[in-house]
C-alpha positions as CSV (number, residue, x, y, z in Angstrom):
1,X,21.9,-45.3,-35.9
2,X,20.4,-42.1,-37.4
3,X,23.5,-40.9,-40.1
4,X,24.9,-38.6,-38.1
5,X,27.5,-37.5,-40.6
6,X,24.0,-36.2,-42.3
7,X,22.1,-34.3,-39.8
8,X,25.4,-32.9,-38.0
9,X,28.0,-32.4,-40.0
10,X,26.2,-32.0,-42.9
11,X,24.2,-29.3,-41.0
12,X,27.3,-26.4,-41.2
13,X,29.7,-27.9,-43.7
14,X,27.5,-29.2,-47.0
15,X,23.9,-27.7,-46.9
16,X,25.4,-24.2,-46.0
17,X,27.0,-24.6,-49.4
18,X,24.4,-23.3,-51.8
19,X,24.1,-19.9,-50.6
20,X,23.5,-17.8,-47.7
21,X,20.1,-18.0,-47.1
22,X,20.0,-21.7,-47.3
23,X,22.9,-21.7,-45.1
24,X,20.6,-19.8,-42.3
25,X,17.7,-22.2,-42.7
26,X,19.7,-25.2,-42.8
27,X,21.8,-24.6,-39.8
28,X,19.0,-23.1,-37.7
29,X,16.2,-25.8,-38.2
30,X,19.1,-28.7,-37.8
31,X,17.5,-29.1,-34.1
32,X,14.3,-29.8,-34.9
33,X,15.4,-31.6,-38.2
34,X,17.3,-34.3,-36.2
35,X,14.6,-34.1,-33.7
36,X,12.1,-34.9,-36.3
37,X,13.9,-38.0,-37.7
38,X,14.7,-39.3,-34.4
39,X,11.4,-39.0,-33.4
40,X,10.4,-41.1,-36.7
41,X,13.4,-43.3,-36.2
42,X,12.1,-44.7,-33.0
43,X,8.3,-43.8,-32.4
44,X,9.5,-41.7,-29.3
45,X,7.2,-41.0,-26.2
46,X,6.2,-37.8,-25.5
47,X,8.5,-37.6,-22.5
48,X,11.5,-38.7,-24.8
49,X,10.7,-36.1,-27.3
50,X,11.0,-33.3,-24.8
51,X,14.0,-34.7,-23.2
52,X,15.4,-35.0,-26.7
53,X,14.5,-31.4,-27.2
54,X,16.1,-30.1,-24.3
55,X,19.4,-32.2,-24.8
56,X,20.2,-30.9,-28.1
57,X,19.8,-27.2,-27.3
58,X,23.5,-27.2,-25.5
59,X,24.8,-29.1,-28.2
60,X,24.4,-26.5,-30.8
61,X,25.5,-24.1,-28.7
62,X,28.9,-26.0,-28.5
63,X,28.7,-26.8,-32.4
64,X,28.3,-23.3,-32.9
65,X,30.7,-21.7,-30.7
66,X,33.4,-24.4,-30.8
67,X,33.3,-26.6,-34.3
68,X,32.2,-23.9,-36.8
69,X,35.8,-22.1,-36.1
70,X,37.0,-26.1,-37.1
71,X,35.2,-25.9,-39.8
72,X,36.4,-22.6,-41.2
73,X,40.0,-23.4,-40.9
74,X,39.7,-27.0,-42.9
75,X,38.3,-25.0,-45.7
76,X,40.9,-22.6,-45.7
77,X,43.3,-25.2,-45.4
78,X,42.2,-27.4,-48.2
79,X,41.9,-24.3,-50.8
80,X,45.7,-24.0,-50.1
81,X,46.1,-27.8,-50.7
82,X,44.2,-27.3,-54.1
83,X,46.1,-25.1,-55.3
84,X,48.5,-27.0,-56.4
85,X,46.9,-30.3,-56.8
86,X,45.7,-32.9,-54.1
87,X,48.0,-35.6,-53.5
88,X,46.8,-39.0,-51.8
89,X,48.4,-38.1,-48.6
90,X,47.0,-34.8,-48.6
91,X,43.7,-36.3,-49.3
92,X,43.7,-38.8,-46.8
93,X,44.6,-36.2,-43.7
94,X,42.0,-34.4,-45.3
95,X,39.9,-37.1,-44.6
96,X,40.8,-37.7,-41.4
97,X,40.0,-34.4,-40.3
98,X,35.7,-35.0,-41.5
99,X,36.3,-37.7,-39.3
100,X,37.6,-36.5,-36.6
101,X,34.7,-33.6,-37.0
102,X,32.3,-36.6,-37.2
103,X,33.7,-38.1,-33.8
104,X,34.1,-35.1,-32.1
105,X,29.9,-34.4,-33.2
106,X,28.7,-38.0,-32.4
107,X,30.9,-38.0,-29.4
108,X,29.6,-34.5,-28.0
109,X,26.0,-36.0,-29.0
110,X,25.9,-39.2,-27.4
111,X,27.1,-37.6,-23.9
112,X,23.8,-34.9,-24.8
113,X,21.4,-37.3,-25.2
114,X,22.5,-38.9,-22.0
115,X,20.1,-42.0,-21.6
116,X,17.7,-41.7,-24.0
117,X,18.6,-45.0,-25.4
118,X,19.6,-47.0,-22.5
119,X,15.6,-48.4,-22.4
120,X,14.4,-48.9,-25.6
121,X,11.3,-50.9,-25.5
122,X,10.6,-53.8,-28.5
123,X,8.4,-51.6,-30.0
124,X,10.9,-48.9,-30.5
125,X,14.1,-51.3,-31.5
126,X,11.7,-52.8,-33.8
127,X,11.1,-49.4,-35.3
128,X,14.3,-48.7,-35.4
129,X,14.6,-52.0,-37.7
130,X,11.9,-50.6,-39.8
131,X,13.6,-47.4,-40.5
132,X,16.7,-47.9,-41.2
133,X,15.7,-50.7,-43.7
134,X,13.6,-47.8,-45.3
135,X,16.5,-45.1,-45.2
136,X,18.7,-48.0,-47.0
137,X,16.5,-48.5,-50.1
138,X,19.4,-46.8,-52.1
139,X,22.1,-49.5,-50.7
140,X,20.1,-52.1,-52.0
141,X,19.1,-50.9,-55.1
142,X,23.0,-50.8,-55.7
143,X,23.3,-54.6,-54.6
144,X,21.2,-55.7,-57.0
145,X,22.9,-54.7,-60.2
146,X,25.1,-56.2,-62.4
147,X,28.9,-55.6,-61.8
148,X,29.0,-53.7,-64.8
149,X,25.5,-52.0,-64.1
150,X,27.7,-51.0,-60.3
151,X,30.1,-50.0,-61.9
152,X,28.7,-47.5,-64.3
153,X,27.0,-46.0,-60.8
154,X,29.6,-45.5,-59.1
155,X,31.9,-44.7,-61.7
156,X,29.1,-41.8,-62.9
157,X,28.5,-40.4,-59.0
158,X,32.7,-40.0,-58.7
159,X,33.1,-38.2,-62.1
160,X,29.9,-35.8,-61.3
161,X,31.3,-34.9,-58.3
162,X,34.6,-34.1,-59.5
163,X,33.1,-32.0,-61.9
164,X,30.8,-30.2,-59.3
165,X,34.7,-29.7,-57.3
166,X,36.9,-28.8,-60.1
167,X,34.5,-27.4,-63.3
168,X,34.0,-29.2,-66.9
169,X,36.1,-31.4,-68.7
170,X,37.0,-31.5,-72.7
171,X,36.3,-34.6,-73.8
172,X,39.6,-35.9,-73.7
173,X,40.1,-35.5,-70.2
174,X,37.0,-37.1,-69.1
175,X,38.0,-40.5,-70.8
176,X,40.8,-40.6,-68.9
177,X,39.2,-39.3,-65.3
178,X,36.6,-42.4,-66.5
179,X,38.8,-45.1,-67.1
180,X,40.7,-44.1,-63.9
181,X,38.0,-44.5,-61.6
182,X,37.2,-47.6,-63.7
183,X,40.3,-48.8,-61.9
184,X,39.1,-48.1,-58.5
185,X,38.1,-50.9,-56.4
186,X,34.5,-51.3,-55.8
187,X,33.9,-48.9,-52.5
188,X,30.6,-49.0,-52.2
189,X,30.0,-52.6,-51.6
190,X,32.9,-52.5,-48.4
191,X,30.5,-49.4,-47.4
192,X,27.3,-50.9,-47.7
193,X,28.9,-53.6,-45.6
194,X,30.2,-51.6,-42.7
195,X,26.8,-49.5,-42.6
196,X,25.1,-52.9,-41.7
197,X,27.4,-54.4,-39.6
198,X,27.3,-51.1,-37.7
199,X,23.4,-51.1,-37.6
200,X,23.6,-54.9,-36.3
201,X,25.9,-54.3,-33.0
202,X,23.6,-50.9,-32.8
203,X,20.2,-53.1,-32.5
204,X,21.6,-56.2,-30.9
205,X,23.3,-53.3,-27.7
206,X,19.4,-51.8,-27.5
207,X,18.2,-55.4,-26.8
208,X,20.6,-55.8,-24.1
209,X,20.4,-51.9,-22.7
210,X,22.6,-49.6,-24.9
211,X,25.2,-48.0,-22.6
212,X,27.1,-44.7,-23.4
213,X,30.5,-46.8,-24.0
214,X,28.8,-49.2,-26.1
215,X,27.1,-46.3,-28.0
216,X,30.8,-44.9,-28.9
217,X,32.6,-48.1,-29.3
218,X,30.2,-49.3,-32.0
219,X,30.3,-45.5,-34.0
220,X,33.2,-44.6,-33.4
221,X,35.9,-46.7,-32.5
222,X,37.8,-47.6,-36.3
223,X,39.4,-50.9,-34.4
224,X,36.1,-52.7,-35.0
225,X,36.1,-55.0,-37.5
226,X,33.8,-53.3,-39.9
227,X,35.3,-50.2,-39.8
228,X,38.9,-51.9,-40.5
229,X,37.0,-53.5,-44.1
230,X,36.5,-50.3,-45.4
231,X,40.0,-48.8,-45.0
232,X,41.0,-50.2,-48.4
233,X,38.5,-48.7,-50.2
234,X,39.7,-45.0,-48.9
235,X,43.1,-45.4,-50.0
236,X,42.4,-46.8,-53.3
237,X,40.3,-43.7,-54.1
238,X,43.0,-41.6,-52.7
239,X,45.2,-42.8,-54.9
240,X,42.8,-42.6,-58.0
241,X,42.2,-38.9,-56.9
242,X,46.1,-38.0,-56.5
243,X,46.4,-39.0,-60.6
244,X,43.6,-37.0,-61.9
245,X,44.2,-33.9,-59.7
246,X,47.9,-33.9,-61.6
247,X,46.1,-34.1,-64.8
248,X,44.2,-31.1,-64.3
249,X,44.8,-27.3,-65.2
250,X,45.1,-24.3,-63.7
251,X,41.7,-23.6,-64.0
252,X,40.1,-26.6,-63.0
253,X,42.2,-25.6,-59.7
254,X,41.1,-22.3,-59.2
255,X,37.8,-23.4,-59.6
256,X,38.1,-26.1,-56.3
257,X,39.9,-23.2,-54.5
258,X,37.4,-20.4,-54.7
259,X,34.7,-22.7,-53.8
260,X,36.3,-24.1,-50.5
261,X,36.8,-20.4,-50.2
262,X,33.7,-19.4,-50.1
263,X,32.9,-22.4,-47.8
264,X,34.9,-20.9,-45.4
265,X,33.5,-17.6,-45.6
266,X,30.1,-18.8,-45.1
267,X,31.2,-20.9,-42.3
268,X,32.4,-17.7,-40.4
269,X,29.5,-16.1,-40.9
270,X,27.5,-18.4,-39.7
271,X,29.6,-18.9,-36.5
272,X,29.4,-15.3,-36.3
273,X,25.7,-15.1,-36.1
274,X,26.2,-16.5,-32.1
């Protein structure tokens, strides 16, 4: 399916984050920016588009009046987390909380969208094939490198985005942040792996007629079998993140903490604007 942890999620808690403008705009075209994609997703009818449109409208209103307060109060909470330093334990509830924000969106989406996808035609699964092989260009890119050619990417995109969280490094410090995350297993590959195994229950259901229980079973329940194979991966980085965040100063704390800070503030506002 569409990546939901994208276009809802993403919608209030990441694009918000570059400023209060782009918060507006990004919250307040998210409708017709998950309409859109659906739309190219599946070649929709006319008559599923305007269903579509009037089956999201409630669930922004809950998103906005229930999740944004959510929202808010993880940020707040994981500033006073950083404070001191992120263990793996901390990181890992954490964690569990995007999730449970994911589950709680896809959840609250699925029973929105009511039928939509119970009656699919071939033509539309078949787009569906066509698109998300198009919106995984990136994943296979990555499967065609060498192992060390992987792991230079991935060990590059993890150190960039610590930097983005906690400020710059002296040069010392970054040679050891690399070489830990040289030590973390190989997370993208268990990823990449649970994406398409996701995306195969997803079309083979459509064939069949996708029911509202099948829908949440296959993106949400963590019993299945590809969600189980990625589980490893979490913890390793976990613990790979709970050794650099003791190495780092009081600064590079301060830094994480004011920006998750100013998440939350941004968050309120927006929730505000209701």
């Amino acid at each position: 399916m569409i990546d939901y942890q994208k276009l809802l999620f993403a919608s209030a808690l990441l694009l918000c984050l570059t400023g209060c403008s782009v918060a507006d705009m990004a919250y307040n075209r998210a409708p017709g920016y998950i309409t859109g994609e659906l739309e190219e997703a599946f070649d929709l009818s006319a008559a599923q588009t305007s269903q579509l449109g009037t089956r999201l409208e409630p669930f922004f209103i809950w998103h906005r009046e229930e999740e944004l307060s959510r929202y808010r109060d993880f940020f707040e909470r994981a500033a006073l987390i950083a404070t001191d330093g992120i263990t793996a334990e901390e990181f890992l509830r954490l964690r569990d909380d995007v999730g449970a924000a994911w589950n709680r969106a896809v959840g609250k989406g699925i029973d929105s969208l009511g039928d939509l996808f119970d009656n699919l035609t071939s033509e539309q699964i078949e787009q569906f094939r066509r698109y998300h092989r198009e919106s995984s260009e990136e994943y296979r890119d990555y499967l065609e490198k060498s192992a060390q050619q992987r792991e230079i990417y991935r060990v590059g995109r993890s150190f960039e985005r610590l930097k983005n969280w906690f400020g710059k490094f002296d040069s010392m410090l970054a040679d050891r942040i690399t070489e830990r995350l040289r030590q973390v297993p190989d997370f993208y590959l268990p990823w990449i792996e649970y994406r398409e195994r996701r995306h195969q229950a997803l079309v083979a259901a459509m064939e069949t007629g996708l029911t509202r229980q099948q829908f949440r079973t296959i993106m949400l329940d963590p019993s299945t079998d590809f969600a189980r194979a990625f589980e490893p991966a979490r913890q390793a980085y976990a613990a790979a993140l709970e050794d650099i965040s003791s190495w780092l100063s009081k600064n590079h704390r301060q830094h994480a903490v004011s920006r998750l800070q100013r998440y939350a503030r941004v968050v309120e506002r927006l929730r505000n604007q209701s």
